[in-house]
C-alpha positions as CSV (number, residue, x, y, z in Angstrom):
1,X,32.4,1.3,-5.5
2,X,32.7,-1.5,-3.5
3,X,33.3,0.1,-0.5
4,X,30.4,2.2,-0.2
5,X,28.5,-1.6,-1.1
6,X,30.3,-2.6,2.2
7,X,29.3,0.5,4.4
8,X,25.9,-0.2,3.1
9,X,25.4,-3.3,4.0
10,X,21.7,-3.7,5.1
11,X,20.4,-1.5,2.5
12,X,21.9,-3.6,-0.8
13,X,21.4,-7.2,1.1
14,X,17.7,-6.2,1.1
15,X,17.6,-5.4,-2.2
16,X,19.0,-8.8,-3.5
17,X,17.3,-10.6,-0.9
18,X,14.2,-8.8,-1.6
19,X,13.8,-7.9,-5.1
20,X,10.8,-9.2,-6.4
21,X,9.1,-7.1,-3.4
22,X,11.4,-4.3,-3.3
23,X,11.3,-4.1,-7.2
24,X,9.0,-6.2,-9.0
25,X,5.8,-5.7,-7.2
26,X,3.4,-3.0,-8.2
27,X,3.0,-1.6,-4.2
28,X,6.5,-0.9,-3.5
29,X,8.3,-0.8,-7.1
30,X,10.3,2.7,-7.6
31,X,7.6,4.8,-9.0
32,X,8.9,7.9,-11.7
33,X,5.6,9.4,-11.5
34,X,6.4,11.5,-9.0
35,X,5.9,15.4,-8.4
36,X,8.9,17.2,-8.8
37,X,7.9,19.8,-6.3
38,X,6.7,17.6,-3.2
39,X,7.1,20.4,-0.9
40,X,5.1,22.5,-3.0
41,X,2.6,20.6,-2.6
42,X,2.8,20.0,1.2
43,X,3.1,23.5,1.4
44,X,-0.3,24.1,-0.9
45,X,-2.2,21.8,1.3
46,X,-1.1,23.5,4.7
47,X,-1.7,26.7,3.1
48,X,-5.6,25.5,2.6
49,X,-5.8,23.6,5.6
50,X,-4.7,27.0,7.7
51,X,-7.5,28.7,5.8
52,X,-10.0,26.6,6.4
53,X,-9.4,24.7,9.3
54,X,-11.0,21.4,7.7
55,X,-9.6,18.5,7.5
56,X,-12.5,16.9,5.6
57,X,-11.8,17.1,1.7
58,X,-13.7,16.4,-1.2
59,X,-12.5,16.0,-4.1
60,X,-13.2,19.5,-5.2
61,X,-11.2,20.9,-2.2
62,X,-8.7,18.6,-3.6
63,X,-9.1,20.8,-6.9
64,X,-8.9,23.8,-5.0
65,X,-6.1,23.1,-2.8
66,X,-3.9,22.1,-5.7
67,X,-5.4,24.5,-8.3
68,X,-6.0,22.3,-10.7
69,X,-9.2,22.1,-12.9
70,X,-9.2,18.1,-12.7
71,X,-8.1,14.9,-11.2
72,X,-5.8,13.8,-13.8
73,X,-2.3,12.1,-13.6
74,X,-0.5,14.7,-12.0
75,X,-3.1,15.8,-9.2
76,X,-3.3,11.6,-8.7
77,X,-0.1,11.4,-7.6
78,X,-0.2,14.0,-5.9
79,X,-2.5,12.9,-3.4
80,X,-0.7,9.2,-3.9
81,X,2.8,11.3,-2.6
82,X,0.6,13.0,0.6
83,X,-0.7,9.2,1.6
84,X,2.9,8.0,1.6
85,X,4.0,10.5,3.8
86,X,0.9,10.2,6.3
87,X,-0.5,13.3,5.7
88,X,-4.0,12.5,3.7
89,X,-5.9,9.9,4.2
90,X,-8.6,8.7,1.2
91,X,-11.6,7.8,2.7
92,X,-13.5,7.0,-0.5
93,X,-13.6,8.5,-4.0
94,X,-15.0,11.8,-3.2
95,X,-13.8,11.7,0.3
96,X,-10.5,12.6,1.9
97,X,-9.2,13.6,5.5
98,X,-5.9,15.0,6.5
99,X,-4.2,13.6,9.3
100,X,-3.4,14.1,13.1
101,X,0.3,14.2,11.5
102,X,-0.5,16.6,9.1
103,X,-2.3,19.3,11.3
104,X,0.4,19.2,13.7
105,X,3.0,20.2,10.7
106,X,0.6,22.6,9.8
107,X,0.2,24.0,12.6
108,X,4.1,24.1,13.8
109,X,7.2,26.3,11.9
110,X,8.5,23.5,10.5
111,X,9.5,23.2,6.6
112,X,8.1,20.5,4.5
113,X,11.3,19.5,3.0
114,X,12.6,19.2,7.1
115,X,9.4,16.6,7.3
116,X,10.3,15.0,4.2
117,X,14.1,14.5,5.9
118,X,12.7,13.4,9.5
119,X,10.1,10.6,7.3
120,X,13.1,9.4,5.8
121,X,14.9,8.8,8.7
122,X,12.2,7.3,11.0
123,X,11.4,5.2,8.2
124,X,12.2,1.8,9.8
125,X,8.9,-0.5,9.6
126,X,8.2,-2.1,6.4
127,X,4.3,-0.4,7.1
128,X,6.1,2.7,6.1
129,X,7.8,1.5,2.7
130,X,6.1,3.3,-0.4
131,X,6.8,4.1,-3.8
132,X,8.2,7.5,-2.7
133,X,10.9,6.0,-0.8
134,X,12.0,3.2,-2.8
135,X,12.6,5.7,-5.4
136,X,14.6,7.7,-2.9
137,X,16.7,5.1,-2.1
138,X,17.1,3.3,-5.5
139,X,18.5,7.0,-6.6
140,X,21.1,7.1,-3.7
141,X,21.9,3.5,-4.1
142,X,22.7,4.4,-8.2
143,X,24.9,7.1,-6.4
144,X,26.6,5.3,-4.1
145,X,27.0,1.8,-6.7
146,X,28.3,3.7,-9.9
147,X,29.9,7.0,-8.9
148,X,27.4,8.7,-10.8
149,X,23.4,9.7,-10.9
150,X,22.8,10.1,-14.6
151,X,19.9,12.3,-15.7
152,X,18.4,10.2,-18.9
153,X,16.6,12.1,-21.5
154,X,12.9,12.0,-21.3
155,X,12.3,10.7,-24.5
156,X,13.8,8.0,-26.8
157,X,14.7,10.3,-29.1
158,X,17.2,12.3,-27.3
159,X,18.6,9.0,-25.3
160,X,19.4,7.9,-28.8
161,X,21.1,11.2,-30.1
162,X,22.8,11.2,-26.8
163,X,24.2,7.6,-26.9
164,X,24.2,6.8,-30.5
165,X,26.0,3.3,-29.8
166,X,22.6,0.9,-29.6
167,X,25.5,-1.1,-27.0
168,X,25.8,1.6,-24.9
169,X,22.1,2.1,-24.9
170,X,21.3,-1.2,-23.6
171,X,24.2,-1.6,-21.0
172,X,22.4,1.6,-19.7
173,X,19.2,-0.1,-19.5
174,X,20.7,-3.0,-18.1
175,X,22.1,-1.2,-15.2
176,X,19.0,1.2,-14.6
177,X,17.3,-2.4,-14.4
178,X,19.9,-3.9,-12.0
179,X,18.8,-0.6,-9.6
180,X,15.3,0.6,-10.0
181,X,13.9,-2.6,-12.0
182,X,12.5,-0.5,-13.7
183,X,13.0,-1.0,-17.8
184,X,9.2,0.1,-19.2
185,X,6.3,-1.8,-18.8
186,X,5.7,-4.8,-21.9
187,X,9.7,-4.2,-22.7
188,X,12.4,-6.4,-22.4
189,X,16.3,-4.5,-21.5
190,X,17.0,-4.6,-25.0
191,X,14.3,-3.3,-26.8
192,X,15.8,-0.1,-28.1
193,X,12.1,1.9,-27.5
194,X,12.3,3.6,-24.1
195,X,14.5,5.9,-22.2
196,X,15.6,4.7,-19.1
197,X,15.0,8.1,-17.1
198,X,13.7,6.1,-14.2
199,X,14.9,9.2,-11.4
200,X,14.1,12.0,-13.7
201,X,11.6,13.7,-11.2
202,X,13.2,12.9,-7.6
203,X,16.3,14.3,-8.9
204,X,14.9,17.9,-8.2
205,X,13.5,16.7,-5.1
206,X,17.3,15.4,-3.8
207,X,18.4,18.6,-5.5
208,X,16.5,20.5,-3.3
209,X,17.3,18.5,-0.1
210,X,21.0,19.5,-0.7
211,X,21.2,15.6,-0.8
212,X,23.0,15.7,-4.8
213,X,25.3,17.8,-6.7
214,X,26.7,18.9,-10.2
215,X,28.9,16.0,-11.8
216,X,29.7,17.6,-14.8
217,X,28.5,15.6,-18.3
218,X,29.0,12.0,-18.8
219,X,27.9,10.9,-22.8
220,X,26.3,13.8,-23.4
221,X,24.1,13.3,-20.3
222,X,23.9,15.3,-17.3
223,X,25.4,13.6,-14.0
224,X,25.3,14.3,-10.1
225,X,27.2,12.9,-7.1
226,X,26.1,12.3,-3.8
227,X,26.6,15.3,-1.1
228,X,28.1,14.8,2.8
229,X,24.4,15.0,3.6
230,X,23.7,12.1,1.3
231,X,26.4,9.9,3.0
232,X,25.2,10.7,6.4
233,X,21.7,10.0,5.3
234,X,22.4,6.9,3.8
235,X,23.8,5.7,7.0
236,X,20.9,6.0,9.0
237,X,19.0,4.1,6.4
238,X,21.2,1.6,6.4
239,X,21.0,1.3,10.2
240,X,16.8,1.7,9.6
241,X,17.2,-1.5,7.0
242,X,18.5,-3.7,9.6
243,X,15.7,-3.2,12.3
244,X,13.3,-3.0,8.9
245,X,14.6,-6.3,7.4
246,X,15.3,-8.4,10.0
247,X,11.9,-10.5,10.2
248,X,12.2,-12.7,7.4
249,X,8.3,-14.0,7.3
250,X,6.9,-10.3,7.4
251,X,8.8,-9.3,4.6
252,X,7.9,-12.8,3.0
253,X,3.9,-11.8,3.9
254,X,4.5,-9.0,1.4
255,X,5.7,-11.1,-1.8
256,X,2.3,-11.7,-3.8
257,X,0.1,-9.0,-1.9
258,X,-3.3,-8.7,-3.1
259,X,-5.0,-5.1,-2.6
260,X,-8.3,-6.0,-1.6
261,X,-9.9,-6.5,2.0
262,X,-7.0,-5.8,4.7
263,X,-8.3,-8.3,6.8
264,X,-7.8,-11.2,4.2
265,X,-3.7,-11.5,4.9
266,X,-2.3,-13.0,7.5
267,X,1.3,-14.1,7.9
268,X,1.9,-17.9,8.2
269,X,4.5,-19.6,9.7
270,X,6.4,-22.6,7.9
271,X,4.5,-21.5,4.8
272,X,4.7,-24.7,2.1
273,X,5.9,-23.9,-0.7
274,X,6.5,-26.6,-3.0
275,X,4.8,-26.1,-6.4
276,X,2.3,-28.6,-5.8
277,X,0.2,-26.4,-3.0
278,X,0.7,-23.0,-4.9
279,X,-2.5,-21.7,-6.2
280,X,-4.0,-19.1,-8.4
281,X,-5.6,-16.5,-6.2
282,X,-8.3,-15.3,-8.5
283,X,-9.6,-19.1,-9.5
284,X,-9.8,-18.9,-5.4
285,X,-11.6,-15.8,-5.4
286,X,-13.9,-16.8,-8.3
287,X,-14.5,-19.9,-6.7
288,X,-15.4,-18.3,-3.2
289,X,-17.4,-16.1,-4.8
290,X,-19.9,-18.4,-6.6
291,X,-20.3,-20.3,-4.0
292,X,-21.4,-17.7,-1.7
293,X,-23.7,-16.7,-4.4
294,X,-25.5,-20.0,-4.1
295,X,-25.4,-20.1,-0.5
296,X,-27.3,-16.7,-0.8
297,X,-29.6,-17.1,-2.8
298,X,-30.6,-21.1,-2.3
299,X,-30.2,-20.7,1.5
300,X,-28.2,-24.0,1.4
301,X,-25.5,-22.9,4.3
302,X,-23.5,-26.2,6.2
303,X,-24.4,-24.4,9.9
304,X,-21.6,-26.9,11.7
305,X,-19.1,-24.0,9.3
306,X,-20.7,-21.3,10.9
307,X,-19.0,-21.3,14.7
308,X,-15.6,-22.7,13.1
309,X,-13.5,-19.9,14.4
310,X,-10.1,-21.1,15.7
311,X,-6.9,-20.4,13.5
312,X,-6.1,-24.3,13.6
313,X,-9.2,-24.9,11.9
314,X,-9.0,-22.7,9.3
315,X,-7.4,-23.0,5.5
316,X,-4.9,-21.0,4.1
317,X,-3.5,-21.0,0.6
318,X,-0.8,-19.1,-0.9
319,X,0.0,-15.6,-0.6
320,X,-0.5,-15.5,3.0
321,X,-4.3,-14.9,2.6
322,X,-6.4,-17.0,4.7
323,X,-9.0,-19.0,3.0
324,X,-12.5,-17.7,4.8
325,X,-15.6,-19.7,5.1
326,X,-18.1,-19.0,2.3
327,X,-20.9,-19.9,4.5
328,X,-19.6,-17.5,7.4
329,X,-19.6,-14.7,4.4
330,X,-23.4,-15.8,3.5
331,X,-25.1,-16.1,6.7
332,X,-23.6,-12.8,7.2
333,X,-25.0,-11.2,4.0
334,X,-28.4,-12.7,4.3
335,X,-29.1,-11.5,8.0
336,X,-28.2,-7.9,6.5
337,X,-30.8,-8.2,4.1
338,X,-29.3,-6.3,1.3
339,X,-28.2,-3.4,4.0
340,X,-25.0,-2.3,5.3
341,X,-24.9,-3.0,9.1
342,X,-23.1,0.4,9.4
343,X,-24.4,2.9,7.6
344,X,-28.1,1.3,6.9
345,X,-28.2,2.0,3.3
346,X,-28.8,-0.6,0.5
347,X,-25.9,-2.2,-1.3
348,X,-24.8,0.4,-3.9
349,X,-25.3,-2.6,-6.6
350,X,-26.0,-6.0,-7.2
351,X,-23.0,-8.2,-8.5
352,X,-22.3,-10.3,-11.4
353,X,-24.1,-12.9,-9.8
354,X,-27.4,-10.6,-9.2
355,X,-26.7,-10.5,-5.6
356,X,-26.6,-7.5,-3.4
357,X,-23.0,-6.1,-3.3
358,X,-21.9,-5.9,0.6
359,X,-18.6,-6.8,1.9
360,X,-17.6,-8.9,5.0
361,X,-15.7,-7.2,7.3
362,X,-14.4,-8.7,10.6
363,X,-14.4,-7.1,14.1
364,X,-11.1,-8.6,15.5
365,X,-9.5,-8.9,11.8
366,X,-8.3,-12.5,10.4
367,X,-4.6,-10.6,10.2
368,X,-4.9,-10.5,13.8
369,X,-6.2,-14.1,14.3
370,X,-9.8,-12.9,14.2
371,X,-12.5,-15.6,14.3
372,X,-14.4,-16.3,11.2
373,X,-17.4,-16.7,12.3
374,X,-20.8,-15.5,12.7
375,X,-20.4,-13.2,16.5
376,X,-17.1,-11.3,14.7
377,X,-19.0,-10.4,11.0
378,X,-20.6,-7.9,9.9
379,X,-21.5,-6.8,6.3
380,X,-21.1,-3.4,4.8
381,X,-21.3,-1.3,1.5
382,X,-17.9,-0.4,0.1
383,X,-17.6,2.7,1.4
384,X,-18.1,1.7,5.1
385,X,-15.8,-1.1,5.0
386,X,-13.0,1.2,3.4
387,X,-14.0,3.8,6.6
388,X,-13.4,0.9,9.0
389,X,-10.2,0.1,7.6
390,X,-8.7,3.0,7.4
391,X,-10.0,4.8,10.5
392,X,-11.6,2.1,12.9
393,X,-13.8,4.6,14.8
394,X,-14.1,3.3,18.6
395,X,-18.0,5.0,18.0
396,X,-18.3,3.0,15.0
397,X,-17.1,-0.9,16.5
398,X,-18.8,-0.6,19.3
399,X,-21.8,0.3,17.0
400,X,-21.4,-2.8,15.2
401,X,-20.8,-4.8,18.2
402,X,-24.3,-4.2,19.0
403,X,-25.9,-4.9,15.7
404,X,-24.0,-8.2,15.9
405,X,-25.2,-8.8,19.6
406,X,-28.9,-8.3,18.4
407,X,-28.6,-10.5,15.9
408,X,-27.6,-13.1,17.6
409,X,-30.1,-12.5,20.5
410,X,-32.7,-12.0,17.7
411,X,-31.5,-15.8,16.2
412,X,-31.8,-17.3,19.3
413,X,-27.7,-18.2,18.7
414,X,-27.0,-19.1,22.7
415,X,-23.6,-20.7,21.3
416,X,-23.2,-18.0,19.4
417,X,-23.4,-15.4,21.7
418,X,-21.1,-16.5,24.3
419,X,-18.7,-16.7,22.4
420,X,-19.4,-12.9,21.2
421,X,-19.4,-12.3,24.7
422,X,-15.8,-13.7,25.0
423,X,-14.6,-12.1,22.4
424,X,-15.0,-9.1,23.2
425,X,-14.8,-9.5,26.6
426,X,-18.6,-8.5,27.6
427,X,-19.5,-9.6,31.4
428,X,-23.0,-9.5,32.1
């Protein structure tokens, strides 16, 4: 199919270019948990929203929405399928609101599976790229690659009656691997224990999209083709991967990606990497985190660390996560007293190294070039540093401005608090 490989230029140099992101890492990687009926589910949520006219959930009206009588598996993804599409946002573990994006579907005649289409199509920032849509393309891709989207059996059982030839088996495997990377978890191609139905559940979603169609059988296994819809939509995402792809570094920020504060990555040009200056993250995390441990609880902070805010001055190791100052975090910690600076309740616990358990968030973030430094910190329980990230309530920083401002004044930090008053660009 090497024409189609051609006419799809963008989209396959990404993928080779890109793999280990694309494929390999655990945030992007073609996901088969997926709900067969995604619209269904849109539609269930509009359907409660319209009823209620709330977008606040808990988990309950999570329960209720769904009709489901727990959070298991399938309600999980689920909700994972609504955040990828920008309709749900989770706030915290009991806590969920529905977004600006989602009222507006809600409240307008369009059909979920017409929103699923115009996602796909405006999808052209690597912010956007999810599970959902990796699998979505892989499946098109297998389309376009091999002539043919084979439905695998769901169990290992069947995959063997179907292709008896262990051969046959593994050149399936090997091929599924090639395109979705995806060959079971702790398995190597060849193992001969797993089906490789890596599309099995977005093949009713792309059936229902009008997007695939009947091939007939192929070794006793169910095939489909790709639709004149397909093609057409393929084109646009191929157009979407050039403008998506074409900033080499961002893409790069992505390889190694550590879920943990947003604020902590940062993209850096003419990144090292020889082997030498490669480090493991967590002995980097561990290491931070004792050491602000002691700082705590000894009171043994270096103060000339704690105005040190410039992006020159600053350490950065690898995976594009800059290094923070453990006295910074401390001095931070112990002004708050074992209280989050947001929503003035005690840290939910004390950590493994019997300290208070409170998060430093940053005001300007480090992503952004933030300072990290004493007049941009702030420390908060988990729940309000989750709340800043993903909703960064203009009430809420301009809240926290002042509780850093009174500190300061409170401290007696003159140098301090000019340079708070810089930052954020306060003329008296």
């Amino acid at each position: 199919m090497q024409p189609y490989k051609n006419r799809y230029s963008y989209i396959e140099n990404a993928y080779i270019k890109y793999r280990s992101v694309l494929l390999e890492n655990d945030k992007y990687r073609p996901c088969k948990s997926i709900t067969r009926d995604i619209f269904s589910t849109i539609d269930k949520f509009r359907n409660y929203y319209l009823l209620n006219n709330n977008v606040n959930l808990t988990a309950n009206d999570i329960l209720n929405c769904l009709n489901a009588r727990e959070l298991n598996d399938t309600t999980n993804t689920n909700i994972r399928v609504m955040r990828e599409l920008g309709l749900l946002i989770i706030i915290c573990k009991n806590s969920y609101v529905l977004t600006e994006e989602f009222v507006n579907l809600a409240n307008s005649n369009m059909l979920s599976k017409n929103y699923f289409l115009d996602f796909i199509r405006k999808c052209d920032n690597i912010s956007n790229y999810c599970m959902l849509f990796n699998t979505l393309i892989c499946t098109l891709r297998e389309g376009y690659l091999t002539g043919n989207i084979i439905s695998f059996p769901e169990s290992i059982d069947d995959f063997r009656r179907a292709v008896p030839n262990i051969d046959d088996r593994n050149k399936y495997c090997k091929m599924v691997n090639d395109i979705y990377g995806f060959h079971g978890r702790n398995r190597t191609i060849d193992s001969d224990s797993y089906t490789p139905n890596a599309n099995y559940r977005i093949l009713t979603v792309l059936k229902t999209l009008n997007l695939i169609e009947d091939n007939g059988t192929f070794d006793n296994m169910r095939c489909y083709k790709l639709t004149t819809d397909a093609f057409s939509l393929l084109d646009t995402i191929n157009l979407n991967f050039k403008v998506m792809f074409k900033n080499s570094s961002e893409i790069e920020a992505i390889i190694g990606e550590i879920d943990i504060c947003d604020d902590d990555s940062i993209i850096c040009d003419n990144f090292p990497l020889d082997q030498e200056k490669i480090v493991d993250i967590n002995e980097v995390d561990d290491e931070f985190n004792s050491d602000v441990a002691d700082k705590i609880k000894n009171k043994n902070i270096n103060k000339n660390n704690l105005l040190n805010d410039t992006v020159e001055n600053s350490t950065y190791v690898y995976v594009k996560r800059r290094k923070r100052s453990s006295d910074v975090t401390s001095h931070t910690r112990i002004r708050a007293n074992g209280i989050c600076d947001l929503c003035g309740n005690k840290a939910p616990f004390d950590d493994k190294y019997g300290v208070p358990y409170l998060e430093t968030h940053h005001l300007v973030t480090l992503a952004s070039n933030g300072p990290d430094a004493i007049f941009n910190t702030v420390a908060l329980c988990p729940n309000c540093h989750r709340k800043m990230h993903s909703l960064d309530l203009v009430d809420d920083r301009e809240f926290l401005k002042k509780v850093i401002y009174n500190y300061l004044l409170n401290d007696e930090e003159k140098e301090a608090l000019e340079k708070f008053e810089k930052l954020f660009n306060i003329t008296k």
